[in-house]
KENUZA-193277 format. One line per 8 residues: their letters; for each residue x, y, z of N, C-alpha, C. Coordinates in steps of 0.1 Angstrom, whole numbers, plus 5000, padded with zeros to 4 digits. Layout:
N
A> X:Y:Z:X:Y:Z:X:Y:Z | ...;
! end
This chain:
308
XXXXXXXX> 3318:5703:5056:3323:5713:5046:3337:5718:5050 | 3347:5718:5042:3360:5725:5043:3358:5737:5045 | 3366:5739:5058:3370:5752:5058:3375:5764:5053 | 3391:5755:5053:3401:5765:5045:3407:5752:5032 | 3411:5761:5022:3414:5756:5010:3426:5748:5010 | 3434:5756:5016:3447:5750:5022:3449:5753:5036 | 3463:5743:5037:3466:5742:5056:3478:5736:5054 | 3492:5743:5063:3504:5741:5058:3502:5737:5080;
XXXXXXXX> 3506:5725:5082:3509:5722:5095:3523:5716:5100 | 3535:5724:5102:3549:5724:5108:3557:5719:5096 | 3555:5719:5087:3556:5720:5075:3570:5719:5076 | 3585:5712:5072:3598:5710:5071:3603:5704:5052 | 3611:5713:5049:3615:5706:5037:3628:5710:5033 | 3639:5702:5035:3655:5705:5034:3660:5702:5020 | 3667:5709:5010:3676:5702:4998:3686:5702:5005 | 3696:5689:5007:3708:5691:5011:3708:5700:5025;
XXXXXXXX> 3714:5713:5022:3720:5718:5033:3713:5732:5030 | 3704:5730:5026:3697:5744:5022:3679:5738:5031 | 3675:5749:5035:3664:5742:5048:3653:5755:5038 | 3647:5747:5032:3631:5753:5021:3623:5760:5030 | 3617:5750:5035:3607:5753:5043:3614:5749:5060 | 3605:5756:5069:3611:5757:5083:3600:5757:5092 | 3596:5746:5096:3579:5746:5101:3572:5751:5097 | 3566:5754:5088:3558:5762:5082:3538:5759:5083;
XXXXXXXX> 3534:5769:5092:3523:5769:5096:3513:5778:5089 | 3508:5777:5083:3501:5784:5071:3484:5782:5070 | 3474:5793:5072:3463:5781:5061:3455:5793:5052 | 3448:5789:5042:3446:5800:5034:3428:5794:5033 | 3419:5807:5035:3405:5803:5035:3399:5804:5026 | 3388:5803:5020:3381:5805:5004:3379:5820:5002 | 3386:5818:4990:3385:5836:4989:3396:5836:4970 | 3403:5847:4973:3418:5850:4963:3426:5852:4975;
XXXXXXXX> 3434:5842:4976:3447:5844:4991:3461:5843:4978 | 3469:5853:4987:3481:5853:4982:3492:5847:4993 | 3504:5842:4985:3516:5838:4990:3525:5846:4988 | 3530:5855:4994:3537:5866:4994:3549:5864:5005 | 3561:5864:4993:3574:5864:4996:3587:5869:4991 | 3600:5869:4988:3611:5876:4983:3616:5859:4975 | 3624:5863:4965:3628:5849:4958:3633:5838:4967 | 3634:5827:4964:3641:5818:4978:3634:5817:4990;
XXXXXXXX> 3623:5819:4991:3614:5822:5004:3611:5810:5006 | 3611:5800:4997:3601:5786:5000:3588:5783:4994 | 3583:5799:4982:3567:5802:4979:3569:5786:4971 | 3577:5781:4959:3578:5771:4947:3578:5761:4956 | 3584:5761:4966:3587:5742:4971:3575:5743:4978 | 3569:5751:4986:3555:5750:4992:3542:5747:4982 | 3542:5755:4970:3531:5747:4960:3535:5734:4958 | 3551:5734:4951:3549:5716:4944:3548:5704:4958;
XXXXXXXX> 3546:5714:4970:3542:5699:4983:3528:5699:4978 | 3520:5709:4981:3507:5711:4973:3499:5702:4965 | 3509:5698:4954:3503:5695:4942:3510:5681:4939 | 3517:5674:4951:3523:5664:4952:3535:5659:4949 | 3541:5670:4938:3551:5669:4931:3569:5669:4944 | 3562:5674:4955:3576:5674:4965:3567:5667:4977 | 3582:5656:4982:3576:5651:4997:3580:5658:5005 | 3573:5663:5017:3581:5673:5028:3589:5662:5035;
XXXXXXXX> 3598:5667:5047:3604:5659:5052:3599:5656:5066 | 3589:5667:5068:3582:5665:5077:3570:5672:5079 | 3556:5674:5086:3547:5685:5086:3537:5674:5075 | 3525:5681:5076:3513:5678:5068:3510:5688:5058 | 3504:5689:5049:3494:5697:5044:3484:5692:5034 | 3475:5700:5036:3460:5700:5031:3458:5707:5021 | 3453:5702:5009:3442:5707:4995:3428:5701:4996 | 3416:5711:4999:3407:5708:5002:3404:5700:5014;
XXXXXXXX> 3410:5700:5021:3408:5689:5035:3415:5675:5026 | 3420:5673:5018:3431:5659:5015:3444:5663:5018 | 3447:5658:5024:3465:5651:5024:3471:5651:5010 | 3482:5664:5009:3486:5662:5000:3494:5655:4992 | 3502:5645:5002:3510:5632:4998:3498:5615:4995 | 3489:5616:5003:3481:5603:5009:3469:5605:4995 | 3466:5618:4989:3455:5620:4984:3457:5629:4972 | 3468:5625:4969:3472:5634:4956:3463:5634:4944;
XXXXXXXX> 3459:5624:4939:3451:5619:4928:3437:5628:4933 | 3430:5630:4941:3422:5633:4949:3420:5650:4943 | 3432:5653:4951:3436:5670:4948:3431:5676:4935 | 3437:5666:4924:3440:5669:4909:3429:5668:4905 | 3424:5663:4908:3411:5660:4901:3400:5670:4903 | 3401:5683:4915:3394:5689:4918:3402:5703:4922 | 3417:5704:4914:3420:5718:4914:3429:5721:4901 | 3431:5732:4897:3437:5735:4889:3456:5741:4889;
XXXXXXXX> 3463:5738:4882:3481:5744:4885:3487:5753:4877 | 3494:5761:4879:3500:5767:4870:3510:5769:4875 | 3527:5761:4870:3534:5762:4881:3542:5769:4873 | 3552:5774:4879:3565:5788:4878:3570:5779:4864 | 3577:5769:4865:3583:5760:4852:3579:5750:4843 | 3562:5757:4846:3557:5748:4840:3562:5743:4820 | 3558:5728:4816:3563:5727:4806:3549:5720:4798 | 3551:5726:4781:3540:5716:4776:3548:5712:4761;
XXXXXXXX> 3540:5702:4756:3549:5699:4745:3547:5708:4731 | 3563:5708:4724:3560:5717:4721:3562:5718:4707 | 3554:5708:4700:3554:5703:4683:3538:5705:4680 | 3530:5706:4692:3519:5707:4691:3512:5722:4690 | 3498:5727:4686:3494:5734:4680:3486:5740:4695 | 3487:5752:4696:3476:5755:4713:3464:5746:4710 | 3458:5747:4704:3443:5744:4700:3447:5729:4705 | 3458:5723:4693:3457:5707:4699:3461:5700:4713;
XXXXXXXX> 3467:5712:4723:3468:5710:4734:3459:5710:4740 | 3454:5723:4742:3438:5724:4748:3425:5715:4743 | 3426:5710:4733:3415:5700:4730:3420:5683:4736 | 3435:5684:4739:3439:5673:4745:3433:5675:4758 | 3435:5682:4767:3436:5685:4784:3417:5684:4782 | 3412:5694:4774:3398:5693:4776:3393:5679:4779 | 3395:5671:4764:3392:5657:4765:3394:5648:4780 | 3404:5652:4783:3410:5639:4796:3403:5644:4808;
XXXXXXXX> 3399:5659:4809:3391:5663:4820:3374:5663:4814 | 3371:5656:4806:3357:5659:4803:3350:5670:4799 | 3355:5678:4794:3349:5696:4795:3355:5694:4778 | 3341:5707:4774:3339:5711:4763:3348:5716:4757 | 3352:5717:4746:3362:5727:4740:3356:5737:4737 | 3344:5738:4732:3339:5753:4734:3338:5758:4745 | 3337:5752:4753:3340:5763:4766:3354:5769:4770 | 3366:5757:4767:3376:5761:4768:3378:5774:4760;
XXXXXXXX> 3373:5774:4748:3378:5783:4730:3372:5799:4740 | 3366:5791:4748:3356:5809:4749:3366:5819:4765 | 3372:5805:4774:3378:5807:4775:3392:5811:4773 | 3396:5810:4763:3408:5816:4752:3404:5830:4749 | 3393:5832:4747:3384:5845:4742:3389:5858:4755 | 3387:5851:4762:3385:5865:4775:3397:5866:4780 | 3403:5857:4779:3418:5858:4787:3428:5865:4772 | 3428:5865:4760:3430:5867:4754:3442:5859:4742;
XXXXXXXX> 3440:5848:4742:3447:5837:4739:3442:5830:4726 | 3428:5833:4722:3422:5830:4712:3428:5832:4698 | 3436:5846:4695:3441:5842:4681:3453:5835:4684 | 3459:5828:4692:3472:5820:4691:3470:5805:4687 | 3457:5803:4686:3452:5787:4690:3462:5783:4678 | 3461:5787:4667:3464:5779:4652:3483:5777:4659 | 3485:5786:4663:3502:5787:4663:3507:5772:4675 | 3521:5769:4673:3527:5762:4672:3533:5766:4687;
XXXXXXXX> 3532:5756:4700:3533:5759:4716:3550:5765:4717 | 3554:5761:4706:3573:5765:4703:3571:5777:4698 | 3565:5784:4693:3562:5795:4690:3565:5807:4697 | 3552:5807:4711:3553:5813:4718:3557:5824:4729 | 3555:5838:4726:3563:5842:4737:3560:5839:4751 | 3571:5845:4761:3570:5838:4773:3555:5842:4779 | 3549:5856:4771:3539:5860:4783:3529:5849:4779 | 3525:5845:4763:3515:5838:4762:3515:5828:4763;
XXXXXXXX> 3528:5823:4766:3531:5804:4772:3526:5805:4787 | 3525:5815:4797:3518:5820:4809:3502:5818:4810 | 3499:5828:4795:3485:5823:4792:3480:5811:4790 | 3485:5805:4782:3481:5791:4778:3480:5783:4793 | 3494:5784:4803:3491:5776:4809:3478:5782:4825 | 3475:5789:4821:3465:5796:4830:3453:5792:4825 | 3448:5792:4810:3437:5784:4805:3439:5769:4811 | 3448:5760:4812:3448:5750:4808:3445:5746:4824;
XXXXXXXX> 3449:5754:4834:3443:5753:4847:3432:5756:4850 | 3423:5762:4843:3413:5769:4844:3400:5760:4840 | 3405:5750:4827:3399:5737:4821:3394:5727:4828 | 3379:5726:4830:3374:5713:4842:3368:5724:4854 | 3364:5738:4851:3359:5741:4862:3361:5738:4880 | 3378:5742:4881:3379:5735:4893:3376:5744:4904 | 3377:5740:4916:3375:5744:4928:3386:5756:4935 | 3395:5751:4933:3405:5759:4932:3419:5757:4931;
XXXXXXXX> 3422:5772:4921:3434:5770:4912:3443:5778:4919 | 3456:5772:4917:3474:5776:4925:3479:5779:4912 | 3483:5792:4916:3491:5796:4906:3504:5802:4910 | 3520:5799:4900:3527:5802:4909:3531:5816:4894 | 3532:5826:4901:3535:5838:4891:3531:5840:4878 | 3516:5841:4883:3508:5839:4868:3512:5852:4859 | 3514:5861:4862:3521:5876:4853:3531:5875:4853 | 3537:5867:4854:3558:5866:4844:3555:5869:4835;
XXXXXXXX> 3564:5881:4826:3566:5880:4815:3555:5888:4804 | 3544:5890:4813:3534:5898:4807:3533:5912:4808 | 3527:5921:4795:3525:5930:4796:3519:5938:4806 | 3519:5950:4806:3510:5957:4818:3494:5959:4813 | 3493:5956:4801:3480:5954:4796:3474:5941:4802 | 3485:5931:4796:3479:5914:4797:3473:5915:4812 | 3483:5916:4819:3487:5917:4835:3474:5920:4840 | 3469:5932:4835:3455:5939:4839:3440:5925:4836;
XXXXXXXX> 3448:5922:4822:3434:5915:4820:3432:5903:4826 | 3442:5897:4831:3444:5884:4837:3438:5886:4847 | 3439:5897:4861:3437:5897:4868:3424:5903:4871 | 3420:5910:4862:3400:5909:4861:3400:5897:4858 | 3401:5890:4850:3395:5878:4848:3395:5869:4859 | 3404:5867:4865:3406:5860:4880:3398:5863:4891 | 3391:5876:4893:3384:5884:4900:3370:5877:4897 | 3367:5880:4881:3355:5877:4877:3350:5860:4877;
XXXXXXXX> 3362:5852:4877:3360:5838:4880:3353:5835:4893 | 3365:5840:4898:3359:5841:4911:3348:5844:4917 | 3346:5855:4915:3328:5864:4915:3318:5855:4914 | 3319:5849:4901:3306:5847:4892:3310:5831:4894 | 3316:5822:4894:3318:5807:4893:3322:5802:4911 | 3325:5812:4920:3331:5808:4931:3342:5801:4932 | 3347:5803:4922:3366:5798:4921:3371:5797:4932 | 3380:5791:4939:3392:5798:4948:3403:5801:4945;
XXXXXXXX> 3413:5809:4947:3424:5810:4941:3434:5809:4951 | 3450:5803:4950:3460:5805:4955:3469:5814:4948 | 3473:5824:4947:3487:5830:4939:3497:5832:4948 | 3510:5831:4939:3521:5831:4945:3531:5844:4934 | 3530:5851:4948:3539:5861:4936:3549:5871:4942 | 3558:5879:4939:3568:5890:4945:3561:5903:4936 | 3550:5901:4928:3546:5913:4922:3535:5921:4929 | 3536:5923:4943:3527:5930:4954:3519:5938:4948;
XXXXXXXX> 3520:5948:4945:3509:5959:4939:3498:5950:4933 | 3501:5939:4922:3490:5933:4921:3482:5922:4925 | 3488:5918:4937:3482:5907:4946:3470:5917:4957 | 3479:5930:4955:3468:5941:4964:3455:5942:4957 | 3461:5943:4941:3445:5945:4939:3433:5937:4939 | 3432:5919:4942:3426:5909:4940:3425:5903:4960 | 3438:5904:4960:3435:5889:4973:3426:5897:4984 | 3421:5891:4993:3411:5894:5005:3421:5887:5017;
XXXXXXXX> 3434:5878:5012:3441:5873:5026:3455:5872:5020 | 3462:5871:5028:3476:5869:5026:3484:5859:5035 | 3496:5854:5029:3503:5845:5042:3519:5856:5037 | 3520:5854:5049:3538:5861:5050:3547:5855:5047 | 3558:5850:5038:3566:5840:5039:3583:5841:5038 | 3591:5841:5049:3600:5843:5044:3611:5834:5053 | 3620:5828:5044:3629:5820:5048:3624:5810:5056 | 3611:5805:5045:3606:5794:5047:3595:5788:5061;
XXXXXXXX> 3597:5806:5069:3585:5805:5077:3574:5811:5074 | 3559:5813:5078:3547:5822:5076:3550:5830:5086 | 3555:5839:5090:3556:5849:5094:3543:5861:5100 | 3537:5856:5088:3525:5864:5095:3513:5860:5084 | 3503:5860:5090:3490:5858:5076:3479:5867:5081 | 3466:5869:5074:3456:5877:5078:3448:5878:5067 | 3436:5886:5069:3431:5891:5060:3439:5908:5057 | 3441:5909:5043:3448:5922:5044:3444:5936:5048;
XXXXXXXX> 3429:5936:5053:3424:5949:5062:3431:5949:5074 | 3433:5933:5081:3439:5935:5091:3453:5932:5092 | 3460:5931:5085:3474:5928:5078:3477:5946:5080 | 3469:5954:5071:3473:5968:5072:3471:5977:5084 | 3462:5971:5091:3462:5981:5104:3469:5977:5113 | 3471:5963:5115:3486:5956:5119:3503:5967:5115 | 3503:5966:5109:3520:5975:5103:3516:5988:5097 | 3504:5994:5097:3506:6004:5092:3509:6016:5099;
XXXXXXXX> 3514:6030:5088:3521:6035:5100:3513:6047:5101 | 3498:6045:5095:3489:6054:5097:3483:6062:5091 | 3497:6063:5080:3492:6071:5068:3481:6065:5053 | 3472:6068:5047:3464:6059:5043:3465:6067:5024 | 3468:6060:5012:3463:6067:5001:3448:6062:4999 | 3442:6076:4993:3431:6072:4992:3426:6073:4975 | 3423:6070:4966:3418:6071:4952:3406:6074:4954 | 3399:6084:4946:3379:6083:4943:3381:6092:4934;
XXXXXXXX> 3364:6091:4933:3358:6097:4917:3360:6109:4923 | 3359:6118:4936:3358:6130:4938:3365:6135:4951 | 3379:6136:4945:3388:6137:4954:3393:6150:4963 | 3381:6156:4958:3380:6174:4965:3372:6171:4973 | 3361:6168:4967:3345:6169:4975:3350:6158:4990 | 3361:6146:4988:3360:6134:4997:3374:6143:5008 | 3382:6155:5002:3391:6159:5011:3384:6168:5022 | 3375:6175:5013:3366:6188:5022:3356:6180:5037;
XXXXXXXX> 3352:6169:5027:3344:6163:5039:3356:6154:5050 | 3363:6152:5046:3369:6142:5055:3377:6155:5067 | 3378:6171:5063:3382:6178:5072:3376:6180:5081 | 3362:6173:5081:3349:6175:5095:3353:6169:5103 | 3362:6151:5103:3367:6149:5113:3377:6150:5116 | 3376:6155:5131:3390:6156:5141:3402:6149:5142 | 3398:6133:5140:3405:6127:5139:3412:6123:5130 | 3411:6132:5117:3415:6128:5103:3427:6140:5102;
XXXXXXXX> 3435:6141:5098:3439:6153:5089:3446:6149:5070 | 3447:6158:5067:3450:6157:5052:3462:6162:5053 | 3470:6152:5047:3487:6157:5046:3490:6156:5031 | 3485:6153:5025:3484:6158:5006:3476:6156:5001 | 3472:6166:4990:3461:6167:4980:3470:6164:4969 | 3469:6154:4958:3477:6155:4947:3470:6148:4935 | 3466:6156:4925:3459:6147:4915:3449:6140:4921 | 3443:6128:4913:3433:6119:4919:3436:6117:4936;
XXXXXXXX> 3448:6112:4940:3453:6108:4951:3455:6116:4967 | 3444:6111:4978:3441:6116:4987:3453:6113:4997 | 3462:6114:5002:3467:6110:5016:3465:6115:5031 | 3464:6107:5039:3460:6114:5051:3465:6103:5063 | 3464:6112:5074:3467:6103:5085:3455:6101:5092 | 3458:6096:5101:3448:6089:5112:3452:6081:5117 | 3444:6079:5132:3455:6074:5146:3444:6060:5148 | 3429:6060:5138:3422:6051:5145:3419:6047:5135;
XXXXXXXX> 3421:6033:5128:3416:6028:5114:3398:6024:5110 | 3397:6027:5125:3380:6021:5125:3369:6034:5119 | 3376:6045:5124:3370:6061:5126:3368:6060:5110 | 3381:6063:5102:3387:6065:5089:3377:6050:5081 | 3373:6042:5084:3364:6029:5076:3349:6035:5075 | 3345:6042:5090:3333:6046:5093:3329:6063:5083 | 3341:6069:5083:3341:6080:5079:3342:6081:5059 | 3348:6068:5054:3342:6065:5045:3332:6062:5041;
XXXXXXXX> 3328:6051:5047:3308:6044:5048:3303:6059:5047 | 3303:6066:5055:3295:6077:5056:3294:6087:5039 | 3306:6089:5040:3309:6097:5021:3302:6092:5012 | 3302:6076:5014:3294:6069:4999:3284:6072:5006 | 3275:6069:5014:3263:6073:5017:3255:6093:5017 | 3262:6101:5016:3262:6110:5023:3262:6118:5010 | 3275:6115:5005:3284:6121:4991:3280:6117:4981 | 3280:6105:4974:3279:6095:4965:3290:6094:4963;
XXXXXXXX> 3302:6093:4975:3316:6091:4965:3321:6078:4964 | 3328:6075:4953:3329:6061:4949:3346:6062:4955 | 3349:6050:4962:3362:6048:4968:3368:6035:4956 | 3379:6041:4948:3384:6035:4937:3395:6027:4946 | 3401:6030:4952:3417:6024:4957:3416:6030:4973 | 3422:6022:4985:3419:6027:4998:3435:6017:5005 | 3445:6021:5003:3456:6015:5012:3468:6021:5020 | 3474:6016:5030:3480:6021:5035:3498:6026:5024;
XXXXXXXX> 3499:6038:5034:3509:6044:5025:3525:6032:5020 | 3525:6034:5007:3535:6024:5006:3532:6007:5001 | 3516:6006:5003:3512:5994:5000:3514:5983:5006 | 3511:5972:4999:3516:5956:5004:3531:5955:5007 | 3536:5961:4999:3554:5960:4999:3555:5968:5013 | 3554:5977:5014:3559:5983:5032:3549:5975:5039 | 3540:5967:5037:3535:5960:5053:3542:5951:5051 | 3544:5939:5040:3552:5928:5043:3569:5935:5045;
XXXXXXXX> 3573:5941:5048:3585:5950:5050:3586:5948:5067 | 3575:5957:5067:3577:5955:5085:3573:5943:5088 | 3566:5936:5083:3568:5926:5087:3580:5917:5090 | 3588:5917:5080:3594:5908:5081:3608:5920:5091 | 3607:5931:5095:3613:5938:5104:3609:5937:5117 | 3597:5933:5120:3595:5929:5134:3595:5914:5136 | 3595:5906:5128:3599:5893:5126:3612:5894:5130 | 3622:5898:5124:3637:5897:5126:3641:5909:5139;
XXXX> 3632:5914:5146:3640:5918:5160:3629:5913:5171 | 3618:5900:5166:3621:5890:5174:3631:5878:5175 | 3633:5874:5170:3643:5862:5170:3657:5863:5173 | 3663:5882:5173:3678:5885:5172:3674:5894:5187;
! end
């Protein structure tokens, strides 16, 4: 049984005089992992090694335990793409797209149609792929990855271009795939806030190295600077109790939104558990102050006053 989904091992990929990738040691486990980087980081040239479409110049990597150059045919057949530039043709009708891709992967078109349904793509089928705005040319190609029940689907910036509604529903639906089908997902994105709400791991990437990877519980107690926002259904009742411990204090009350410090991330996990048990309080949102964007920050700040 495979381990991890992917596995980037010393990974090298130069254009010209521009260096992509830079050993790049990576591996991402079954779960929703994100690829989390700044534009030009290497996130695009690291999928299309992935997916076969780039030869590295040096370094291995793995889809599903295959070689992504030796076993490309292999890959495809058992994951799904949605790449940043992706293209489809565009005289054709969504519907006659999706009934094309269905066919050649063997899957139903009513399953596909129903996926059109939930992702929200269903009344565009009749329209014309030239048509399209950019968010629902996103959508289409996120169904069309999704077609064939794969194992797991890479996606490089599945919310370009979409609304902050779409954006929401995409990413339940990715959640719920996962949940309920055991999907695995790769995303690749600079839109942090919402990679927080889904992934369980992360890889650090920047200027073409991993810099750092984790699961993001320990990704945050790694860089955090202590301060924690907290979201719940009862954000009085969860301030009053959380002033029993010593090692807690409350440095704002504001609206729904709890902030507080604490010097020991384990106390502050425990002292939760306890609330839902205790309280009945429901913990809606639980991250460190600042989010994904200030830990991959420091990160890439203690990254850069090792090497200088």
């Amino acid at each position: 049984m495979v381990k991890n989904i992917v596995e980037a091992k010393d990974l090298c990929k130069n254009f010209g005089k521009i260096r992509a990738l830079d050993h790049l040691n990576a591996i991402f486990p079954k779960g929703i992992c994100g690829l989390i980087g700044p534009n030009g980081s290497g996130k695009t040239t690291f999928i299309h090694i992935l997916v076969g479409l780039v030869k590295p110049d040096s370094g291995k990597a793995y889809v599903l335990g295959h070689d992504s150059q030796k076993d490309s045919l292999k890959i495809r057949r058992r994951i799904g793409v949605l790449l940043e530039d992706e293209s489809f043709p565009q005289n054709l009708s969504v519907y006659e797209y999706l009934r094309y891709v269905s066919k050649i992967k063997g899957y139903s078109i009513r399953k596909t149609i129903r996926i059109c349904k939930e992702v929200g793509l269903y009344e565009y089928l009749d329209r014309k792929i030239k048509t399209l705005s950019a968010g629902m040319f996103k959508m289409l190609g996120l169904v069309q990855a999704l077609i064939g029940d794969p194992e797991l689907v890479i996606l490089d910036e599945p919310t370009a271009n979409l609304d902050p509604l779409k954006r929401k529903r995409l990413l339940n639906y990715i959640q719920r795939v996962h949940r309920e089908k055991k999907v695995n997902f790769l995303i690749s994105s600079h839109v942090l806030p919402e990679l927080e709400e889904i992934c369980n791991w992360a890889v650090f990437i920047y200027k073409g190295k991993a810099i750092d990877q984790g699961y993001l519980k320990d990704l945050y107690v790694k860089y955090s600077t202590g301060i924690y926002e907290i979201i719940s259904d009862k954000p009085k009742v969860l301030a009053e109790y959380l002033k029993s411990f010593k090692s807690i204090d409350i440095v704002e009350e504001k609206d729904d939104v709890l902030r507080i410090k604490v010097k020991n991330y384990s106390e502050l996990k425990n002292a939760l558990s306890k609330a839902l048990a205790e309280k009945s309080i429901q913990i809606i949102s639980f991250r460190p102050l600042g989010g994904l964007r200030e830990v991959f920050s420091r990160a890439v700040e203690k990254y850069s006053e090792v090497i200088n």
